[in-house]
N, C-alpha and C positions, 0 to 999 in steps of 0.2 A: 679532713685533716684538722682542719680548726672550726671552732664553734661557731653560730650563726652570732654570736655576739660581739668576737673576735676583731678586730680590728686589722688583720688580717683575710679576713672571709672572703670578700671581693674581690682578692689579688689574682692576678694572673698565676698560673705555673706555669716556668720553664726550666728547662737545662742546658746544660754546658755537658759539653763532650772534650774532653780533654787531648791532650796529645796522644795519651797512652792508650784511650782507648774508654777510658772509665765516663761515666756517665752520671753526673750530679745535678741532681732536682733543686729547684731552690723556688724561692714567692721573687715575683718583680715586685719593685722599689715602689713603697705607698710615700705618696706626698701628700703633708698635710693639708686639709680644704681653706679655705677662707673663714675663717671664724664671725668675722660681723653678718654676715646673713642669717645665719645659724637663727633660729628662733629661740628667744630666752623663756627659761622656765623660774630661776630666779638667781639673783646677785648675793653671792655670800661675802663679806667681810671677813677678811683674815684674820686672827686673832694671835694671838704670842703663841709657838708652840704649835700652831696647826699643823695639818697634814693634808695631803690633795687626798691620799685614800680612807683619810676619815669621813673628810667635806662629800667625799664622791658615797661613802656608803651611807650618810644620812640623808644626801639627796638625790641619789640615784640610786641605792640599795643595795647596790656592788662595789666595793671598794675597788676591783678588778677595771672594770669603766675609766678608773681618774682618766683614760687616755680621752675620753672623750670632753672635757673638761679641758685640757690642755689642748687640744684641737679649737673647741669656742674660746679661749683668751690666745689663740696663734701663739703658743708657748713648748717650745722644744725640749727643753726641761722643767719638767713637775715640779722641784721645787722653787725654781726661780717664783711659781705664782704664790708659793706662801712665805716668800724670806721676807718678804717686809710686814709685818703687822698695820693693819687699817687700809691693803689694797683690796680693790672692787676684784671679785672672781664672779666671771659669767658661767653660770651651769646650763647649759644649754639641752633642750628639749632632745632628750635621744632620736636620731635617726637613724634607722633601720632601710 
């Protein structure tokens, strides 16, 4: 259902069965990992105007990825890591 790169990939599937009868599939709840372990590939500097999916497609090649970026800075929302210009962004070495 979702791609090996997904950030979903690993989740479990389950379902709910409802009252009525109906039967709905869904992903269990992915929590995000600990970011400071994470092995760094390198520190990007925010710049006025950036973007997480630019930052992530110049150093990860995928714009698609920013999640994994947000994961190495423990960051729930993607933009809170580029609203301020001249913070440290960890890009962290993909795991697979």
């Amino acid at each position: 259902m979702f791609s090996q790169i997904s950030r979903y990939y690993n989740l479990e599937n389950a379902t709910l069965t409802t009252r009525d009868g109906r039967v709905i599939a869904y992903k269990r709840r992915r929590f995000c990992p600990p970011g400071d372990p994470m092995p760094l590939l390198v520190e990007v500097t925010a710049t006025q105007g950036d973007r997480l999916d630019l930052i992530t497609a110049r150093t990860l090649g995928d714009p698609e990825q920013f999640w994994r970026i947000c994961d190495a800075n423990n960051a729930m929302n993607p933009q809170d890591l580029t609203a301020e210009p001249g913070s440290a962004i960890r890009v962290a070495l993909p795991q697979f």
